[in-house]
C-alpha positions as CSV (number, residue, x, y, z in Angstrom):
1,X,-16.5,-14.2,8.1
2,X,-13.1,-12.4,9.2
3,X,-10.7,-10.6,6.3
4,X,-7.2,-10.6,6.0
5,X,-5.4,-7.1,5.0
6,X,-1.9,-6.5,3.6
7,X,-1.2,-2.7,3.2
8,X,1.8,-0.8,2.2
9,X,2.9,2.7,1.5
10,X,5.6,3.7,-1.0
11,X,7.4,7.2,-1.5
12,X,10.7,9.0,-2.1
13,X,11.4,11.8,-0.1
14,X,12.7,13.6,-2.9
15,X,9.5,13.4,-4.4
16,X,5.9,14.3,-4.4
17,X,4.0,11.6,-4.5
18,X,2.1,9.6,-1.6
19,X,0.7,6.5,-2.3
20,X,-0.4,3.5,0.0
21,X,-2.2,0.5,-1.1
22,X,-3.3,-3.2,-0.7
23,X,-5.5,-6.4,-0.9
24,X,-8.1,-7.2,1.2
25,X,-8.9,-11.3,1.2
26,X,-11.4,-13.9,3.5
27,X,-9.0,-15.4,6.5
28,X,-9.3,-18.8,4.8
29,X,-7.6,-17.3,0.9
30,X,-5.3,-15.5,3.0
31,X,-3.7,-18.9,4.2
32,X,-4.5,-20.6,0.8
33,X,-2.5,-16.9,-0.5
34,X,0.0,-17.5,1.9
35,X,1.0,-20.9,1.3
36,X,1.1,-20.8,-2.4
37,X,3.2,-17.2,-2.2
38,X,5.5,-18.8,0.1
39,X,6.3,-21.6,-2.6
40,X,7.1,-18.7,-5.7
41,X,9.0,-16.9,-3.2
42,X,11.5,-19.8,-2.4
43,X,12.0,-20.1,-6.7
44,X,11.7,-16.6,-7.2
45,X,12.0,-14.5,-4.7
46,X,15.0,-12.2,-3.5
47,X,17.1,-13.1,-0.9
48,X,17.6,-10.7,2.4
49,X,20.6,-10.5,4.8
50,X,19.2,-13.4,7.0
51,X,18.8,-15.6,3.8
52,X,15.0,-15.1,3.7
53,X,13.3,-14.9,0.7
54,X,10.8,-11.8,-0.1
55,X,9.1,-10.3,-3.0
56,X,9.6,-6.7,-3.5
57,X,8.3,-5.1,-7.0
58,X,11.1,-2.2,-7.2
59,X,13.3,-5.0,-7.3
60,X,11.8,-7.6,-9.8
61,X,12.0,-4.9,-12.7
62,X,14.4,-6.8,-14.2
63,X,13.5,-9.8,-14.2
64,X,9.2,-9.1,-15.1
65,X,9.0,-12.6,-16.8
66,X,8.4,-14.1,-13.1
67,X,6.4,-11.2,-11.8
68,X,3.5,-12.8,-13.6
69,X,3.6,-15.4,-11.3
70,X,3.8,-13.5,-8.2
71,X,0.4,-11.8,-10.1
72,X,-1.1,-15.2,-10.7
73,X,-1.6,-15.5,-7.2
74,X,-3.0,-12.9,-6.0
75,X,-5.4,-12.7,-8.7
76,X,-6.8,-16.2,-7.9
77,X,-7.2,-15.3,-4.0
78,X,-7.5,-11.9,-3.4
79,X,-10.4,-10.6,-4.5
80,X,-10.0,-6.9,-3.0
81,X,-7.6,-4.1,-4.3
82,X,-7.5,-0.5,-2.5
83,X,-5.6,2.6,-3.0
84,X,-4.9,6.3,-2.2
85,X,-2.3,8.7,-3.5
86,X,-1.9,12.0,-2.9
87,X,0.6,14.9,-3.5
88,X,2.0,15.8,-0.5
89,X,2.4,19.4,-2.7
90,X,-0.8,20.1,-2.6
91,X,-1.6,18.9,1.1
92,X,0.6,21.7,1.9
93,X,-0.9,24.3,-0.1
94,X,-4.2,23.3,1.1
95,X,-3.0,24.0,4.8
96,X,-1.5,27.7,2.8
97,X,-5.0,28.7,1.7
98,X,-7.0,28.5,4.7
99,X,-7.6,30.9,5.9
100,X,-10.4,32.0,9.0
101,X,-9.9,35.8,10.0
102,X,-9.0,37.0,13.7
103,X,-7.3,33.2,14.3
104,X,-4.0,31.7,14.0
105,X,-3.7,28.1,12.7
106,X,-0.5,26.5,14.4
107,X,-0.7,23.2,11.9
108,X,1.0,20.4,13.9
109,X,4.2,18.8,11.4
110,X,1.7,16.8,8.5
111,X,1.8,13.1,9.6
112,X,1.5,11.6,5.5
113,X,1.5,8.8,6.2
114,X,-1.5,9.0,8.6
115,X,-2.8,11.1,5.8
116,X,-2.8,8.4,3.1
117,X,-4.2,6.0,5.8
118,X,-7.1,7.7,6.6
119,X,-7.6,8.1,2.6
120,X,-7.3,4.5,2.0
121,X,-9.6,3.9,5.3
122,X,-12.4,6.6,4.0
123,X,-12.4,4.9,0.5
124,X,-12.8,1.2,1.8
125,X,-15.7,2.6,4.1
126,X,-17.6,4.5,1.0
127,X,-17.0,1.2,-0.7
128,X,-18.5,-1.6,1.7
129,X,-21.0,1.2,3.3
């Protein structure tokens, strides 16, 4: 059996907060998913430059009546949900305080995104290991 993963990170660089996300289904619910996502997003879905339809939370606050459709979905075929979030605050204060005497730590420039990646990867292996 081969699984299907949709994963996607969210931020504002004006803010702290890292978090990246997403749902884990079989190969056979992800085309079931797909199919039946595909029909709410031509009646509900937002339309892009190149006339495409798309669902994108930030912009369905608004209108949250046909969000629960959107959620109908995914609850009936994806049965995983994972997540990691992190401060990016306190990843840099972490790199502050250590400390190992005699050495020089040249940090290379912090990569969050790989950070909450690897977050999100260590969590699903804990959980299936």
């Amino acid at each position: 059996m081969s699984w299907h993963a949709y994963i996607d990170e969210s931020y504002t660089p004006d803010r702290d907060a890292y978090v990246i996300g997403g749902c884990i289904a079989t190969d056979t619910d992800w085309i079931e998913f797909s199919e039946e996502w595909r029909l709410f997003t031509e009646r509900f879905g937002r339309i892009d430059a190149a006339r495409h339809r798309y669902f994108h939370m930030t912009e369905m606050t608004h209108r949250l009546e046909e969000v629960g459709f959107f959620y109908s979905v995914i609850s009936k075929y994806v049965p995983v949900f994972m997540s990691a979030r992190f401060n990016r605050s306190e990843f840099d204060r972490a790199i502050r305080r250590i400390y190992i005497p005699g050495a020089a730590i040249e940090w290379d420039l912090a990569n969050y995104y790989w950070i909450a990646f690897r977050c999100l990867m260590d969590k699903f292996h804990l959980a299936v290991c």
